[in-house]
C-alpha positions in Angstrom: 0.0 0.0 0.0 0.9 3.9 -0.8 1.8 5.5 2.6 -1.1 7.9 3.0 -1.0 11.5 4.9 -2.0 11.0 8.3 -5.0 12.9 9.7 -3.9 16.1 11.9 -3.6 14.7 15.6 -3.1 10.8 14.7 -1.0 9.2 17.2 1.8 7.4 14.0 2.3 4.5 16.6 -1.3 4.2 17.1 -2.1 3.2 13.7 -3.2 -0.5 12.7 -2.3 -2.3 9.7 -4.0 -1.7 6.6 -7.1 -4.3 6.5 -8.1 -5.7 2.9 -11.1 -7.9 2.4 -9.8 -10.2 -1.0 -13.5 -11.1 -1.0 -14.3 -6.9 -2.1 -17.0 -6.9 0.2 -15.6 -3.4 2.2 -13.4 -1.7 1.4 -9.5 -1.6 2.5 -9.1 0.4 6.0 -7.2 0.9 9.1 -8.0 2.0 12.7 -6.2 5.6 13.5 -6.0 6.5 17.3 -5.2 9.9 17.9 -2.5 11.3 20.2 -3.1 10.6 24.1 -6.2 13.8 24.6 -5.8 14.3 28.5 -2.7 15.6 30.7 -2.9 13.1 33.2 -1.8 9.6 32.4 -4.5 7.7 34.7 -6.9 8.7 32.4 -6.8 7.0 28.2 -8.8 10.0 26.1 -8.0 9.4 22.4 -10.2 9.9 19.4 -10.4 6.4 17.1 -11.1 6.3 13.6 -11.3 4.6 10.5 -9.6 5.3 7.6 -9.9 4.4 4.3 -7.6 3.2 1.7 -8.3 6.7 -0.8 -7.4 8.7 2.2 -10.9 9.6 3.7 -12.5 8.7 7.1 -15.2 6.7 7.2 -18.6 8.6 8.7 -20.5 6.0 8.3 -22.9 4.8 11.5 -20.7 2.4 13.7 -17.2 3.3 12.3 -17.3 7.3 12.2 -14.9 9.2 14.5 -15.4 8.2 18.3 -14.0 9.4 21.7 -12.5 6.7 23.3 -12.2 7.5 27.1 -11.1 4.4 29.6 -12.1 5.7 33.2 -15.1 6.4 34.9 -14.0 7.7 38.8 -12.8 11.3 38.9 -12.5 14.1 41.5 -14.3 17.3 40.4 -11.1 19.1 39.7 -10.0 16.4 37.5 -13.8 15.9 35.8 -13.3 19.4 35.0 -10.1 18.9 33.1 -11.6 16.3 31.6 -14.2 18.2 30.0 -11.7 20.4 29.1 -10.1 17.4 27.2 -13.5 16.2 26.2 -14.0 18.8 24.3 -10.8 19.1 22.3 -11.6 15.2 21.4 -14.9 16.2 20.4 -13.4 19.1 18.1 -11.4 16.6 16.8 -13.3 13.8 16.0 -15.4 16.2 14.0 -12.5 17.2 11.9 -11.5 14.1 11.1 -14.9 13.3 9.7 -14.5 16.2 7.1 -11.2 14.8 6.0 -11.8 13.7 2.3 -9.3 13.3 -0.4 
């Protein structure tokens, strides 16, 4: 496969291998994982995405851009700099679904 541009924020060690279905029944992607989101490490805030082989993210229902956040206890000082992270994932998992090629 071509190496393809990256979308702004991807984590480049956080990027699976390129999937291809030699039946032709979806089309060849990978799983993107953007750069760690929150300042404190107890905490795993990353957007996850799918891209496509032409370049594009996928936006379709089930494999569009998520946040992907791995803790559910927090102290209110750290819940608000979560939101504060929250948000920036949010922002970003909108870009990515207006990345087309």
């Amino acid at each position: 496969m071509t190496a393809l541009a990256l979308p702004p924020g991807t984590d480049s060690n956080a990027v699976d291998e390129w999937q291809i279905d030699k039946a032709g029944e979806y089309p060849t992607y990978r799983c993107i994982w953007s750069t760690p989101l929150s300042t404190d490490t107890r905490y795993h805030l990353k957007v996850v995405g799918v891209q496509l082989a032409d370049g594009s993210i996928c936006t379709e229902p089930g494999d569009a851009p998520a946040v992907y956040l791995d803790q559910d206890l927090m102290t209110p000082d750290t819940a608000r700099a979560m939101a504060t992270a929250l948000n920036a994932a949010a922002d970003l998992a909108e870009q990515w679904s207006e990345v087309t090629r």
